[in-house]
PLY file of the C-alpha trace (Angstrom):
ply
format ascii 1.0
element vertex 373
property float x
property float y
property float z
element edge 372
property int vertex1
property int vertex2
end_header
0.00 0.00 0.00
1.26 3.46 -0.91
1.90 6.42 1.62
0.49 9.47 2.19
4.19 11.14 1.53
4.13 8.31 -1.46
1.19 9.70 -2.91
2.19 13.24 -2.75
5.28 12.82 -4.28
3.00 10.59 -6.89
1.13 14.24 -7.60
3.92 15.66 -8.35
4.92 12.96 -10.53
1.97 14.05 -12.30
2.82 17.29 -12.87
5.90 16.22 -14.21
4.04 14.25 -17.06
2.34 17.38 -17.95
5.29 18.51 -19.28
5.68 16.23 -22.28
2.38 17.04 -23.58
1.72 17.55 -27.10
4.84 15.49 -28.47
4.70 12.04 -26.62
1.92 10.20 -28.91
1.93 7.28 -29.28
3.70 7.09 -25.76
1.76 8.00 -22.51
2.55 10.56 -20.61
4.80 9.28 -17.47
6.67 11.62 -14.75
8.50 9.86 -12.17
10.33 10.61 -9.27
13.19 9.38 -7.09
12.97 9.48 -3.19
15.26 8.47 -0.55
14.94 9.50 3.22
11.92 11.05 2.43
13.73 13.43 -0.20
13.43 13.22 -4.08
16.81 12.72 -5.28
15.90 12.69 -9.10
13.15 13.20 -11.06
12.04 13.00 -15.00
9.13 12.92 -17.44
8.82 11.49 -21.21
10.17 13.54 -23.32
8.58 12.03 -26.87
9.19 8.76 -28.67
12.95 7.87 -28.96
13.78 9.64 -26.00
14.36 8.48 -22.28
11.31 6.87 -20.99
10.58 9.02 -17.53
11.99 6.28 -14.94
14.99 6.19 -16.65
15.21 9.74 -16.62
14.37 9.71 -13.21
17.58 7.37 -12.76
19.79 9.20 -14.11
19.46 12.39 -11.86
19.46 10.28 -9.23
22.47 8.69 -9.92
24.26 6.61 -7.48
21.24 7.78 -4.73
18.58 5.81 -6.57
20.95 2.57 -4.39
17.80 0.99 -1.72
15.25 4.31 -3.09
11.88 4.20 -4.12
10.65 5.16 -7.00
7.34 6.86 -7.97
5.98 6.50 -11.34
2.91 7.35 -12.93
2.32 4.22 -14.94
3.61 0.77 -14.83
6.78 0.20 -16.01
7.70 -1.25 -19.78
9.23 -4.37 -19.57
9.71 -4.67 -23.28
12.10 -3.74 -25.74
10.45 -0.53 -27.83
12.76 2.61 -29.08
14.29 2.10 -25.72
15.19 -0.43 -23.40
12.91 -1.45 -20.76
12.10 0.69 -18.05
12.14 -2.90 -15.59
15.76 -3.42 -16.50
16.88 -0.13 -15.63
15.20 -0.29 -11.93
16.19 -3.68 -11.40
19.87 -2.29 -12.42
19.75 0.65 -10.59
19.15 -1.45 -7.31
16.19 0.51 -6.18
14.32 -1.14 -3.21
10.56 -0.36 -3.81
8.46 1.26 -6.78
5.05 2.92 -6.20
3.11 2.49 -9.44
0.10 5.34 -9.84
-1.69 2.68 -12.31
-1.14 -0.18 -13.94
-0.21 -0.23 -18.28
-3.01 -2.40 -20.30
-0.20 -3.59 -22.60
1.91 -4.73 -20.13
-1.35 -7.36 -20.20
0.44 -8.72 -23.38
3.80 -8.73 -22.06
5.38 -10.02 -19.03
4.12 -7.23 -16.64
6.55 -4.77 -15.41
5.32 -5.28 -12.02
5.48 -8.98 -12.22
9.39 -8.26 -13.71
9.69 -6.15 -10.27
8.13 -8.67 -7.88
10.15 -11.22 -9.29
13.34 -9.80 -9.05
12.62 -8.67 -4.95
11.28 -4.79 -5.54
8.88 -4.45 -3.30
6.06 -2.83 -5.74
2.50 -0.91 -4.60
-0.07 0.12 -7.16
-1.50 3.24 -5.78
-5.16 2.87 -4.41
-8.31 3.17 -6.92
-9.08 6.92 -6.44
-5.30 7.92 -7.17
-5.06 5.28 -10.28
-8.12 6.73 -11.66
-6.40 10.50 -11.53
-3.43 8.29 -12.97
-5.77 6.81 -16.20
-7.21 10.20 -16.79
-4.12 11.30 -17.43
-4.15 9.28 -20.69
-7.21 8.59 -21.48
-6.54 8.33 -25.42
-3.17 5.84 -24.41
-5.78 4.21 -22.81
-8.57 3.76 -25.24
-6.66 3.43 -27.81
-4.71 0.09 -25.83
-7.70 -1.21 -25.32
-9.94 -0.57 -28.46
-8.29 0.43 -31.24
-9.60 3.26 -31.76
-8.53 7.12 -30.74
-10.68 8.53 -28.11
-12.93 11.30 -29.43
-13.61 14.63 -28.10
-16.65 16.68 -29.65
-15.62 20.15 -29.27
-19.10 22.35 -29.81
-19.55 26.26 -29.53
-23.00 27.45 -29.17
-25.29 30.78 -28.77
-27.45 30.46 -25.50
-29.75 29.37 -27.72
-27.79 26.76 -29.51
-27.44 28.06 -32.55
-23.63 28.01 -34.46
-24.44 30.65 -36.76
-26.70 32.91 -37.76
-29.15 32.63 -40.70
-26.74 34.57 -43.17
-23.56 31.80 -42.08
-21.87 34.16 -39.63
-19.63 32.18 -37.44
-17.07 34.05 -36.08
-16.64 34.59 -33.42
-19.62 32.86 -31.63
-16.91 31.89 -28.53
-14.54 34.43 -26.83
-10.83 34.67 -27.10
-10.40 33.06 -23.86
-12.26 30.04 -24.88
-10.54 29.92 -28.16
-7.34 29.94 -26.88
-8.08 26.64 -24.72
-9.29 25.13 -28.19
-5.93 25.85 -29.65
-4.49 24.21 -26.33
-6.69 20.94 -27.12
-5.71 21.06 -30.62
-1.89 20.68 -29.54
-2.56 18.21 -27.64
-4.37 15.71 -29.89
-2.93 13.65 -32.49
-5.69 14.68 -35.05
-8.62 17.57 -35.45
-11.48 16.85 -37.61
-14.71 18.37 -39.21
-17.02 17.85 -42.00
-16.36 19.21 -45.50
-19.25 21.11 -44.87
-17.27 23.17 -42.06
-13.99 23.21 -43.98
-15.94 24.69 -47.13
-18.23 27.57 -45.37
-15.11 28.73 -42.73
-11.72 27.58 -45.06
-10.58 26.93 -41.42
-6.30 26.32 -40.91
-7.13 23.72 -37.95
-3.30 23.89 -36.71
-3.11 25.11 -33.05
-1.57 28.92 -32.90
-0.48 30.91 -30.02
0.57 27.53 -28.11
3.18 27.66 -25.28
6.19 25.18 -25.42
7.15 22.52 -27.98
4.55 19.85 -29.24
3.62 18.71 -32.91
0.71 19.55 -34.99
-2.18 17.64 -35.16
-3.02 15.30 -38.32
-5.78 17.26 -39.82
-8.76 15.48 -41.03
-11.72 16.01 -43.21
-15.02 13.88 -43.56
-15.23 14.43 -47.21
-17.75 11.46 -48.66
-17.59 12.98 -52.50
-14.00 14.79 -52.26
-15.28 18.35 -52.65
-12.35 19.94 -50.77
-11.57 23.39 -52.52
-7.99 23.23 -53.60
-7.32 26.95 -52.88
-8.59 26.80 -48.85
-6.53 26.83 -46.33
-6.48 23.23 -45.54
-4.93 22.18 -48.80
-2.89 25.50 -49.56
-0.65 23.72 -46.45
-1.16 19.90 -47.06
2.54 19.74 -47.66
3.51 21.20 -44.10
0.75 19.48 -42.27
-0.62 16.54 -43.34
-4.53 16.53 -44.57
-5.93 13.28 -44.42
-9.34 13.39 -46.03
-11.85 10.42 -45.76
-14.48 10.05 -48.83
-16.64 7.31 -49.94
-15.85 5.00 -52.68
-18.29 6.81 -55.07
-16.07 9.79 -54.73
-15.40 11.51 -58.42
-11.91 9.94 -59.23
-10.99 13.18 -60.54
-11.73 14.71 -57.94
-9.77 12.67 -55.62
-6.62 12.54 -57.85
-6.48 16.48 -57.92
-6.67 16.03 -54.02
-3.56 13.67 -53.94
-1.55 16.01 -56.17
-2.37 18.59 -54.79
-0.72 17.02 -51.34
-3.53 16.03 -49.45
-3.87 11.79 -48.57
-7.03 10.16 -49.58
-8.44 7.16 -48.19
-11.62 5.86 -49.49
-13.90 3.57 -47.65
-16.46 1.68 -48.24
-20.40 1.81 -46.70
-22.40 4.51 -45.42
-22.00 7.76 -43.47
-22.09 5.94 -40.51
-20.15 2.51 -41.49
-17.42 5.18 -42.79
-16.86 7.04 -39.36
-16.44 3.65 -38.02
-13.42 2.35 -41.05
-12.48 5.95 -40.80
-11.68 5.29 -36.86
-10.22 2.13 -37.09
-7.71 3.41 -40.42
-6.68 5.98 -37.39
-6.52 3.87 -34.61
-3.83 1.69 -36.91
-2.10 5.00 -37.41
-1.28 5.47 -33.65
-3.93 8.49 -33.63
-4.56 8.02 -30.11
-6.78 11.22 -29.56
-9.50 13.13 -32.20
-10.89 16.74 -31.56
-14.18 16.79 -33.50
-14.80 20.19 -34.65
-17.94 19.90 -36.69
-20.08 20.84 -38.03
-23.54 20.20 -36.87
-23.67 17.34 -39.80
-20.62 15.43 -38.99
-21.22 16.12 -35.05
-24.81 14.35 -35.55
-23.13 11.41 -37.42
-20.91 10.66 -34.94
-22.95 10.92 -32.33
-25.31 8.66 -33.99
-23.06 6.43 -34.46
-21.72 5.99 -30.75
-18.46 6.93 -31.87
-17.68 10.17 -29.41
-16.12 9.41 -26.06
-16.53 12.82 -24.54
-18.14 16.42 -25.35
-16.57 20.30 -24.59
-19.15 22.57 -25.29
-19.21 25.91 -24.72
-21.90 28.27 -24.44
-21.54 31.87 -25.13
-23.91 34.44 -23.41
-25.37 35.73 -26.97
-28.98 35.02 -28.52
-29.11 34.59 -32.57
-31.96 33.24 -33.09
-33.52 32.74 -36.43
-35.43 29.43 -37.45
-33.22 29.43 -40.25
-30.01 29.57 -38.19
-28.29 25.96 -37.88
-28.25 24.61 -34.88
-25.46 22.70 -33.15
-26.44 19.40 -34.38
-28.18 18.49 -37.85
-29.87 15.15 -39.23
-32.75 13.54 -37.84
-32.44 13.54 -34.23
-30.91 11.12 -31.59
-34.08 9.32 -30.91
-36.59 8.64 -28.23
-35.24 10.40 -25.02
-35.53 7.32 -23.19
-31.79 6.37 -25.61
-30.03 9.88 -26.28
-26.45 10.14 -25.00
-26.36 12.08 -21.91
-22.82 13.67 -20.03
-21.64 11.76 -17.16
-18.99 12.87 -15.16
-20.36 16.36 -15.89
-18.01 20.22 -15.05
-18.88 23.16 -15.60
-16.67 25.83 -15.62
-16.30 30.00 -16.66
-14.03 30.85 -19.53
-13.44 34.27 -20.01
-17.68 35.31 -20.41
-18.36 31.36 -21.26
-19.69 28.42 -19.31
-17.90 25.48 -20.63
-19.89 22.25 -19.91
-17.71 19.17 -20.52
-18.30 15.41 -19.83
-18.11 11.66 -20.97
-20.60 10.65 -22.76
-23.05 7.54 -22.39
-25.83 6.15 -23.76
-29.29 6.27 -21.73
-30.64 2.57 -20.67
-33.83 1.98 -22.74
-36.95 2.55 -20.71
0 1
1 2
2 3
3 4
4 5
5 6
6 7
7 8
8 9
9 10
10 11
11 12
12 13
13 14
14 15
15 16
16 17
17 18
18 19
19 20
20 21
21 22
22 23
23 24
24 25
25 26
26 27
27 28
28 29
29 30
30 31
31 32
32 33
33 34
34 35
35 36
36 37
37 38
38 39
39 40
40 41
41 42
42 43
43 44
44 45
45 46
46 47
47 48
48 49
49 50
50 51
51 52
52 53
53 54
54 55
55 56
56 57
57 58
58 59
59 60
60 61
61 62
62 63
63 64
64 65
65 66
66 67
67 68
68 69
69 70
70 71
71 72
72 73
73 74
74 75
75 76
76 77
77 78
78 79
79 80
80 81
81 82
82 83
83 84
84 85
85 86
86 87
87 88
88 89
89 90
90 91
91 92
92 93
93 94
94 95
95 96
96 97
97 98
98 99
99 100
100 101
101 102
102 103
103 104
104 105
105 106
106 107
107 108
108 109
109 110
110 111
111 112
112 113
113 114
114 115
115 116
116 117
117 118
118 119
119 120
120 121
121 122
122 123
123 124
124 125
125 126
126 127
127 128
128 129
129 130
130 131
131 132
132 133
133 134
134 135
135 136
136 137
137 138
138 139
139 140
140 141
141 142
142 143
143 144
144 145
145 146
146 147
147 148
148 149
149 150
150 151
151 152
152 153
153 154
154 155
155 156
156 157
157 158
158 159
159 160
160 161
161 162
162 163
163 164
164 165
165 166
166 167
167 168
168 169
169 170
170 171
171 172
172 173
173 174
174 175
175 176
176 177
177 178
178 179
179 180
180 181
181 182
182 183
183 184
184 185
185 186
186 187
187 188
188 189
189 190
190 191
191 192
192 193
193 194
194 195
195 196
196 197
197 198
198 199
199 200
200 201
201 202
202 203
203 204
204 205
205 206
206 207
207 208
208 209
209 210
210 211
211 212
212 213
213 214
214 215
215 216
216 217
217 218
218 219
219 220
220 221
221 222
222 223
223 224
224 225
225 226
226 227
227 228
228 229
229 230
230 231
231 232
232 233
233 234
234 235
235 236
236 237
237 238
238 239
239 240
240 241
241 242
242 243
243 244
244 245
245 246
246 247
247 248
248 249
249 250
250 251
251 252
252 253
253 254
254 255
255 256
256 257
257 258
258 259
259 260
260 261
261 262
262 263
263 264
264 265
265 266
266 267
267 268
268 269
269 270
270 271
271 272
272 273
273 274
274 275
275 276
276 277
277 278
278 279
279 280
280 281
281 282
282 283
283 284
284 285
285 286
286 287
287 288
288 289
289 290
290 291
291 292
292 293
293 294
294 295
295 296
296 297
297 298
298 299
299 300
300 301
301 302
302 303
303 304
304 305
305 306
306 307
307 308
308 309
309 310
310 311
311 312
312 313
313 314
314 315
315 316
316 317
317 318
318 319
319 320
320 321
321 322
322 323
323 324
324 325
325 326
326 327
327 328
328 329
329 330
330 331
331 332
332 333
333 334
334 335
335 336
336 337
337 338
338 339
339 340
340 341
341 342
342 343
343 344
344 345
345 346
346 347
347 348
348 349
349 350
350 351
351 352
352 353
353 354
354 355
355 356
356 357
357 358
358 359
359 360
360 361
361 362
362 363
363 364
364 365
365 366
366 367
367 368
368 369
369 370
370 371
371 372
C-alpha cells in the first residue's frame, strides 16, 4: 500500500508528465520521481518517442542515490524492448528497493508485466489505491482507449449561442466563442494527435485547424476532413498547407476519381472507404486507430457532429456556451440530421463540469448512452 508522503510525491509525478504534452503520442505521458529518506533525489518525465522513458530519466538524476530508493511512477513500467530499453531493467539495475506504481499499463497485459518483472526480481512494488489510479488513467485517457480498443478517443468540441445556434441565418460564425475560450481550443488542438470536421465546415469557414499561439514545444495535429464525395476546394486553407501538415481526407468509394486525384496532387492523402455515413466514421476510426492516432478533436459541423454521435463513436463532449442570442429558425443549430431518438436512448454527459471561460460556461463530460426505458 502506498503512503500518504508516497502519494504526494505521486502528484507531483503528475505534474511532471504534464510537461511532455503535445509530443509524446503514441507514448503516454509518465513523470517519475526518485525518493530516498523522504527526499526526491531525481526526477524526470517522457520527453517524446525515442527519447528516455521518464523512470529512466528519473535514474539518471538520481544517480548513485537511486541505491535501496523508491521510485514513484505514474504508470507501470515497460518491460519490453520498444525505441528504448525497458524501463524494468533499468530499476532492477539501478538497485532501487521499492516502486510505487500510480496505475497499472493495459499492454503490459500482453507482455510479461513490469510489475510482475519487479516482484520477481525482490522490488517491493504498490499500485497506488483506486481513487489515485483513476487520476493516474485520466491522465491518458486516449493511451488508454486506444490500448484497449483500437480506436482514438474522441472529443466533440461544440460552440453554441445560449440558444444553440452556431451561426446565424446569413452563415456568420465568427466569433460565436470568446478569445479566452478559443485559446483553450488551440491548447486541445496541440494536444491531440488529429482535429477533424465535415467538408461542410472546412468549405463555409476555409478553417487552418493547426493550433496557434501555443506555449512550449509539441507537434501539430493530423488534420482530417469527412469528405464522402471529395469536394475539398484546392485553394482553402487546408490544402494550400497539405505539404507542411498533413490533410488526411476520408471520402466514400463513389467519390469523383478526378476529384480525388487532384486532391492527392495537390498534397492532401485520400483514403476511401467503403459503406455509409455511418459505417465510414467507423473504417475511418479504425484506419486511425492503426495510425497510432490516439486522440481526435471533432470540430464539426452540426452534420458530422450528428453522425458521430449517432453512431456511438464520441467518447466525450466540450461545449461551450456563449452568453449571446441569434436566433432565427433558419439559423443551424449545433447538431443536424434527424435527431438522436426517443429520449428514453439519447447520450447524456456523465462525469459532468462546468466551468467559466473568459464570459463562457464550458460544460464538458463523458458521454453515455441512456438505458432503454
Amino acid at each position: 500500500m502506498a503512503t500518504s508522503d508516497e502519494l504526494r510525491h505521486l502528484a507531483h509525478a503528475r505534474d511532471l508528465a504534464m510537461r511532455g504534452r503535445g509530443r509524446v503520442s503514441p507514448n503516454p505521458l509518465v513523470g517519475a520521481v526518485v525518493v530516498r529518506d523522504g527526499v526526491v533525489v531525481g526526477e524526470g518525465w517522457h520527453e517524446g518517442p525515442g527519447t528516455p522513458h521518464a523512470e529512466v530519466g528519473a535514474l539518471r538524476a538520481a544517480g548513485d542515490g537511486a541505491r535501496g530508493a523508491t521510485v514513484i511512477c505514474t504508470l507501470e513500467p515497460c518491460s519490453h524492448h520498444g525505441r528504448t530499453p525497458p524501463c524494468c531493467d533499468a530499476l532492477i539495475g539501478a538497485g532501487v528497493s521499492r516502486v510505487v506504481v500510480g496505475c497499472l499499463d493495459p499492454l503490459e497485459r500482453d507482455r510479461a508485466g513490469g510489475a510482475s518483472v519487479l516482484r520477481a526480481a525482490g522490488i517491493d512494488v504498490a499500485v497506488a489505491p483506486e481513487d489515485e489510479a483513476a487520476v493516474c488513467r485520466e491522465l491518458n485517457a486516449p493511451f488508454f482507449t486506444h490500448a484497449v480498443t483500437g480506436r482514438p478517443l474522441v472529443t466533440l468540441k461544440l460552440a453554441t449561442s445560449l440558444d444553440g445556434k452556431v451561426a446565424t441565418v446569413s452563415g456568420e460564425t465568427r466569433w460565436i466563442s470568446g478569445p479566452q475560450s478559443r485559446e483553450l481550443v488551440h491548447r486541445w488542438r496541440a494536444d491531440a494527435d488529429a482535429v477533424a470536421v465535415g467538408i461542410g465546415t472546412a468549405r463555409a469557414d476555409d478553417p487552418v485547424l493547426t493550433a496557434r499561439g501555443v506555449d512550449g514545444a509539441f507537434r501539430q495535429p493530423l488534420r482530417v476532413v469527412f469528405d464522402g464525395h471529395a469536394r475539398l476546394p484546392h485553394r482553402g486553407a487546408l490544402i494550400a498547407g497539405a505539404r507542411e501538415v498533413p490533410v488526411l481526407i476520408f471520402a466514400g468509394e463513389a467519390a469523383d476519381p478526378e476529384r480525388v486525384a487532384a486532391l492527392r496532387d495537390a498534397g492532401a492523402e485520400v483514403v476511401q472507404l467503403p459503406g455509409s455515413h455511418a459505417e465510414r466514421i467507423g473504417h475511418a476510426l479504425d484506419d486511425l486507430g492503426r495510425r497510432d492516432v490516439q486522440s481526435v478533436f471533432l470540430e464539426g459541423g452540426p452534420t458530422l457532429a450528428e453522425a458521430f454521435l449517432a453512431a456511438g463513436a464520441v467518447d466525450r463532449v466540450a461545449w461551450f456556451v456563449a452568453p449571446i442570442l441569434i436566433g432565427g429558425a433558419g439559423a443551424p443549430g449545433a447538431l443536424g440530421g434527424t435527431g438522436l431518438g426517443p429520449l428514453a436512448g439519447v447520450p447524456r454527459l456523465a462525469e459532468m463540469t462546468v466551468a467559466r471561460v473568459g464570459d463562457d460556461v464550458l460544460i464538458a463530460g463523458r458521454l453515455t448512452a441512456l438505458a432503454a426505458a
